[in-house]
Structures are given as structure tokens and as C-alpha cells.
C-alpha positions as CSV (number, residue, x, y, z in Angstrom):
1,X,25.9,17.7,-9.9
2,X,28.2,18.5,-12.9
3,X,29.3,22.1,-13.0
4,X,30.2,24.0,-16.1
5,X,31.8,27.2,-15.8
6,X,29.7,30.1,-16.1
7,X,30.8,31.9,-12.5
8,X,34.9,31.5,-13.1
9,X,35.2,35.0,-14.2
10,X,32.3,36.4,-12.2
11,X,33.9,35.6,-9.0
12,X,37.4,35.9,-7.1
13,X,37.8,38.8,-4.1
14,X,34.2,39.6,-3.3
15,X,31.6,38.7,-1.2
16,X,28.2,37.0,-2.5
17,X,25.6,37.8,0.5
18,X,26.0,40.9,2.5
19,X,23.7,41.8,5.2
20,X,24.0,44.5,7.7
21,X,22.2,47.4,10.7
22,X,23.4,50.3,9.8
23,X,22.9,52.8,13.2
24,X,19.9,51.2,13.8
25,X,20.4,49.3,16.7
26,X,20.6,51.2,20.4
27,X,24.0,49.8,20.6
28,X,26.5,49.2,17.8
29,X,26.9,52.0,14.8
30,X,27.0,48.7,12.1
31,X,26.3,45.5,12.7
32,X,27.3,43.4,9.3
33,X,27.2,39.4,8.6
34,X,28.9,38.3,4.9
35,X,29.3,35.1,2.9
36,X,31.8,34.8,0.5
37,X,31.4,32.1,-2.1
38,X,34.0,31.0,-4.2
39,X,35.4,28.1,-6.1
40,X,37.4,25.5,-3.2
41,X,40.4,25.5,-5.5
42,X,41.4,29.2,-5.6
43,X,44.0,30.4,-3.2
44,X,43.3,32.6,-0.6
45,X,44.3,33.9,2.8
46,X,42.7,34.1,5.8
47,X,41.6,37.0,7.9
48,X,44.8,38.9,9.2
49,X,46.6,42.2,9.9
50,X,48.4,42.7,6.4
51,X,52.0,42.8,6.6
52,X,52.3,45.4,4.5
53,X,49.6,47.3,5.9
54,X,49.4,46.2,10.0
55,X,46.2,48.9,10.6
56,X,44.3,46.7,8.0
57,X,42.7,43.4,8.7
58,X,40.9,41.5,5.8
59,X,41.8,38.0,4.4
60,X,43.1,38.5,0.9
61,X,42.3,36.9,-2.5
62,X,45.7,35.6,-4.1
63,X,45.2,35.4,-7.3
64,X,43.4,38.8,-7.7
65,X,45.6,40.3,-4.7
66,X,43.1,41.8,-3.3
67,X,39.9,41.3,-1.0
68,X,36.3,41.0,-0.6
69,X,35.8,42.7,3.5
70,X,38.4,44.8,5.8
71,X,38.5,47.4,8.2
72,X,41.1,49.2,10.0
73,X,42.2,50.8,13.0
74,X,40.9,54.2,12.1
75,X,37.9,52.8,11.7
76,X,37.7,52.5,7.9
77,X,36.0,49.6,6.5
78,X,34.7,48.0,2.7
79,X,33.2,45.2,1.2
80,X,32.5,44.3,-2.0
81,X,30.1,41.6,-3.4
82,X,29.8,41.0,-7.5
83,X,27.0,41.8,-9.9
84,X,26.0,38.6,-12.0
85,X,26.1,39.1,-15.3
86,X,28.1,36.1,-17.3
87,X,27.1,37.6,-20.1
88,X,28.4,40.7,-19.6
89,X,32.1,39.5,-18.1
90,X,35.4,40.6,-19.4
91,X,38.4,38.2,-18.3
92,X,40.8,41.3,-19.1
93,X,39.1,43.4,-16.5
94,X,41.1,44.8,-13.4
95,X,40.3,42.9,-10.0
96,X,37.6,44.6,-8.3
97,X,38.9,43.6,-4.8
98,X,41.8,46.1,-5.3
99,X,38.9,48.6,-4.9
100,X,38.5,47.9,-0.9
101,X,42.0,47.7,-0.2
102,X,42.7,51.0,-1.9
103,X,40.2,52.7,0.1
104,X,41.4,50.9,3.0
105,X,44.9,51.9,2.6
106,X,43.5,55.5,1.7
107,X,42.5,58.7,3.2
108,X,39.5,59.7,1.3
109,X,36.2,60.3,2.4
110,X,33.9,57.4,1.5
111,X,32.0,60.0,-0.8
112,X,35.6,61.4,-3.0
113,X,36.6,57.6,-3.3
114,X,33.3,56.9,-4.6
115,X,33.5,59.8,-7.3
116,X,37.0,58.3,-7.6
117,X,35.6,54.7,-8.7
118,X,32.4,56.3,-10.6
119,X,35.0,57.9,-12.9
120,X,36.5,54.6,-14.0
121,X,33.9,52.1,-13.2
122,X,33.5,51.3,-16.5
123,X,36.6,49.3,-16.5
124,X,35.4,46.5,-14.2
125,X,33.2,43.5,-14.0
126,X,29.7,44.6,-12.3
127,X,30.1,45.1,-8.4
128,X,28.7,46.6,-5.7
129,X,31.3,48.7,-3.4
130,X,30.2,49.6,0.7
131,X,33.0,51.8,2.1
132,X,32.6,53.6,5.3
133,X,34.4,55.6,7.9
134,X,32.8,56.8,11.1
135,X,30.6,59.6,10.0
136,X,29.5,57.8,7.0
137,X,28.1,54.9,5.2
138,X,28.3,55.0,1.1
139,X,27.3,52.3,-1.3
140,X,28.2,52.5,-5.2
141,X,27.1,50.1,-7.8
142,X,28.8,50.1,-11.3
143,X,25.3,48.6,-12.7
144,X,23.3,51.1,-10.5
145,X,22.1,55.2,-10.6
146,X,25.0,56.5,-8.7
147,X,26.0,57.0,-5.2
148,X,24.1,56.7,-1.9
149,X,24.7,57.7,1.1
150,X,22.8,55.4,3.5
151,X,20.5,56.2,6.1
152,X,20.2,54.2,9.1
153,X,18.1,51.2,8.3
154,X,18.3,47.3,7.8
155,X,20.2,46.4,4.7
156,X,20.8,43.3,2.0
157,X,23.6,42.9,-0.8
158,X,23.8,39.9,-3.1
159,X,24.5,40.2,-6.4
160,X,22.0,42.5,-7.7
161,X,21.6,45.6,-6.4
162,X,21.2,47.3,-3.1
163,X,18.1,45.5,-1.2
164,X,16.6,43.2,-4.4
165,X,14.6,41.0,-2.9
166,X,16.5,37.7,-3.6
167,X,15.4,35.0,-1.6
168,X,18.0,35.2,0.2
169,X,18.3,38.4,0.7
170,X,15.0,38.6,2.0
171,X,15.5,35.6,4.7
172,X,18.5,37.0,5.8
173,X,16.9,40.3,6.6
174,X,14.4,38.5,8.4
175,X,16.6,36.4,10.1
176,X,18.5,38.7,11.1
177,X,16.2,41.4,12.0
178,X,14.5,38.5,13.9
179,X,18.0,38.5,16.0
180,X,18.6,42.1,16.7
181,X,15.0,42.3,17.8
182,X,15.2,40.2,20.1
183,X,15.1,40.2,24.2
184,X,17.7,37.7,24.5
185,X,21.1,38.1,23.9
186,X,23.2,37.5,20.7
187,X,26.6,37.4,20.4
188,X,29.0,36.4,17.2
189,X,28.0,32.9,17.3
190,X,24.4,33.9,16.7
191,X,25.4,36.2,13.5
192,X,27.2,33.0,12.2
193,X,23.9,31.1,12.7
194,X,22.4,33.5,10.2
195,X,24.9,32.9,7.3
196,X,24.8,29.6,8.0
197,X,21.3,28.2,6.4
198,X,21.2,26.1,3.7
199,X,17.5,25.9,2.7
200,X,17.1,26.4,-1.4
201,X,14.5,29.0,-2.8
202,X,11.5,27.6,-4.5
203,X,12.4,27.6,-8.7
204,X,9.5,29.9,-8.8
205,X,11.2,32.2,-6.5
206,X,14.5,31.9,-8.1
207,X,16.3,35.1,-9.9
208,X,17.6,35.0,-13.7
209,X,20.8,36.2,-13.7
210,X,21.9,34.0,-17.3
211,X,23.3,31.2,-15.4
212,X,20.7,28.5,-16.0
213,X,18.6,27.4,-13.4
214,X,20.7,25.0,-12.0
215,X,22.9,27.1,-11.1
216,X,20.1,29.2,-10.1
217,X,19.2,27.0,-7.6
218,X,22.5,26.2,-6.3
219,X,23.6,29.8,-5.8
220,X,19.6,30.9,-3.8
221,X,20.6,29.3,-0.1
222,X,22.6,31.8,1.9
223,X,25.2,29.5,2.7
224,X,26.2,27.0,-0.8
225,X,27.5,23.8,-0.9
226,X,28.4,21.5,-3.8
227,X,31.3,19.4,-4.9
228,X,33.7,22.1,-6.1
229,X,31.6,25.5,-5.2
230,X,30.7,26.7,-2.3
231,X,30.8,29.1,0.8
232,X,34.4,29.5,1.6
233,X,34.5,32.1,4.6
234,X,31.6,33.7,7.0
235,X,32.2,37.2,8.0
236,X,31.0,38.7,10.8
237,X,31.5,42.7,11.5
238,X,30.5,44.4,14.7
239,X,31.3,48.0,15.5
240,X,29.6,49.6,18.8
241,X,28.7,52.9,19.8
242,X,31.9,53.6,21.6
243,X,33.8,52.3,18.9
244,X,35.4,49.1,19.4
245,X,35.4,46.8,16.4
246,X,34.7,42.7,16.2
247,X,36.1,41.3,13.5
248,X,35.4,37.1,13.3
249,X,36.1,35.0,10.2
250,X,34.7,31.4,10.2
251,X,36.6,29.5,7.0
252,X,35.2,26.4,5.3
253,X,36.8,23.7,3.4
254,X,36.5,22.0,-0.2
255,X,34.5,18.6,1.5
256,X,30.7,19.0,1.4
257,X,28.8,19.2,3.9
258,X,31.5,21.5,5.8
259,X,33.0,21.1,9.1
260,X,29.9,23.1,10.4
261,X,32.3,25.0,13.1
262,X,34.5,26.1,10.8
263,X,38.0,27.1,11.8
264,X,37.7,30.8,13.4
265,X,39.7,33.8,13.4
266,X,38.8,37.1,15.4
267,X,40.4,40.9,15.5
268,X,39.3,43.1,18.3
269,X,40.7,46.3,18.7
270,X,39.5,50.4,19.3
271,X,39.7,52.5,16.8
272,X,42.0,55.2,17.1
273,X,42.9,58.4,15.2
274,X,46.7,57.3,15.0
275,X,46.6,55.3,11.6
């Protein structure tokens, strides 16, 4: 399939597909699964402690310098996923993935920072902002009503708004609702099983977001493949009751169909007070 180009400014340091338990299971406080999509041929790191920063771990997004999920030792953590809307884009605007490392590197409550970004949202490209600490849970669209603080409940992201019912927001959920519910047990390697599905909506199912329905279609599975454009990183984000974090990164590279174990990288750690 020959692409044109009508995501290059729409994406860089976000995510595309964020699902997520928010205090809803008996035993973890968040339980979170992310893709991030992106063109094979911009640079980016993988998930680390940043050296400038060693509390914080989140790849990074070179040519934007900033990221699209991180969380760190004092239990802090963002993500960030894009609103598409070509149509709409301005190649001048700031990088939206400086947005989680600021509250990352921050000491606002997830509430402030919010009122914070409100104030200038206006100067980026659409997104959709999570930031969190360990009281509370906050989402902020710069296309949406204002800020939410989120109950506990089961959550999708794409690149619409809060819970639209993309088709693949809505077999995510399922998916992994279906996991969560369960009697067996799941681990990190099940979470990645969710992100990794390939199966393309029906065209009558499909969203118009002004990027043609080929694109359409190539953007609807949960995890994308295609010569140039795909899934680049799976994230998956586990924080329990008592506090102790799971951080895993499965990375993906430019050759279709994918190595389908991916190279992985995982942070554990407690959080602590001392940040």
C-alpha cells in the first residue's frame, strides 16, 4: 500500500491506543496497556531511567525530546495519545510530549498541572493528557469540555476523546476486561497479548477522522502494521495496592509482520516519598 502523508505532523511522542483499570481491580490501583504508533524511521529511545532525571523512566521521542508514557519513583505517572485532526495541524506547534515529562519532572498536583496546560492548550496540536499521582487520576483533552477527575472504572484512549467507541477501543476494553475478569491468572505477558491483535474493523465500523479511508482502515486494528507505519512500542503499566510499580516495554521494528516477541525492557521498583 502506498502511503501519502497525512499523519507526519499528527504524530511523534504520543501514544495511539490507551487502555486502562483504574482502582477497579481488588488488587492493583491502575492497571494500564498502550500502543504507540509511529512512523519506523523516526528516532527514538527506548524505555529507561533518564539521565538527567534517574526517578523518571519513559522512552523518549528524539526529535520532539519528549515522550508519550512515564512514571517515577514517587509514583507520578502520564501518558499522552493525539487527537486526529490533519486538518486541523500546525507544524509550528510545541511538542506535546514535553507535556508528560514536565509533569513528571514536576511537583504539581495532577489537578494545578492540568489548569496549568488548560491555560495554554491552545498552542498545541489536539491531545489527550492522563497524569496521575497516588491519590488521583486526571484526564484533559485540548478538543474536550475540561478536566476530569476519573472515578474508578474501566477506561479507553485513542485518538478521539475519553471512551469513543472506536473499534478498537471497544475490543480492547473487552479484551481486556475479559482478562482482569478472569479466574486464571495474568501476568505482563497476557497485557501484551491484548495490544497485540491485528484484526481490521469492518469499513462500516470505521471512524472519519479526514484521513481517507485507507488510512482509516489501516489505523482501526489495535496493533498496525504496514511498510513504513506501524506499532513501534507496547506499554504495559501495573501499579498494585501496596504500591510497587511494573513498568515493561516490548519494541518493534521497521520489517512487517514484526518479530512478534519484540525486544523487552522492564523497570520495577516501590514508590517512595524521597524523589
Amino acid at each position: 500500500m502506498a502511503l501519502s502523508h497525512p499523519l507526519m505532523t499528527v504524530n511523534g511522542d504520543t501514544m495511539c491506543l490507551i487502555l486502562f483499570s483504574y482502582t477497579k481491580h481488588p488488587g492493583y490501583r491502575l492497571v494500564l496497556v498502550a500502543n504507540r504508533d509511529e512512523f519506523y524511521d523516526r528516532p527514538t529511545l527506548p524505555l529507561a531511567a533518564w539521565q538527567e532525571a534517574p526517578t523518571i523512566y519513559a522512552g523518549r521521542d528524539v526529535k520532539g525530546s519528549g515522550t508519550w508514557l512515564g512514571v517515577s519513583r514517587c509514583g507520578r505517572l502520564a501518558a499522552l495519545t493525539n487527537y486526529r485532526d490533519p486538518a486541523a495541524q500546525d507544524s509550528q506547534a510545541p511538542s506535546r510530549g514535553l507535556l508528560i515529562s514536565r509533569f513528571l519532572k514536576g511537583a504539581d498536583t495532577p489537578e494545578n498541572y492540568l489548569e496549568k496546560v488548560r491555560k495554554s492548550g491552545h498552542r498545541y496540536n489536539g491531545f489527550n493528557l492522563l497524569v496521575g499521582d497516588q491519590k488521583t487520576l486526571c484526564y484533559y483533552s485540548n478538543r474536550g469540555d475540561g478536566i476530569a477527575s476519573l472515578r474508578p472504572g474501566l477506561y479507553g484512549l485513542s485518538n478521539h476523546l475519553l471512551d469513543t467507541a472506536w473499534p478498537k477501543v471497544a475490543r480492547g476494553k473487552h479484551r481486556l476486561k475479559k482478562i482482569l475478569d478472569g479466574e486464571e491468572g495474568w501476568g505482563v505477558n497476557e497485557l501484551f497479548g491484548v495490544l497485540s491483535d491485528r484484526a481490521i474493523a469492518p469499513d462500516d465500523q470505521l471512524p472519519d477522522t479526514g484521513v481517507g479511508r485507507d488510512w482509516e482502515r489501516l489505523l482501526s486494528p489495535l496493533f498496525i502494521t504496514s511498510p513504513t507505519y506501524g506499532t513501534r512500542s507496547s506499554s504495559v503499566l501495573l501499579i498494585t495496592n501496596s504500591e510497587e510499580v511494573t513498568l515493561a516495554e516490548r519494541s518493534f521494528g521497521p520489517n512487517p509482520p514484526h518479530d512478534s516477541a519484540g525486544i523487552i525492557r522492564r523497570e520495577q521498583f516501590t514508590i517512595t516519598s524521597a524523589c
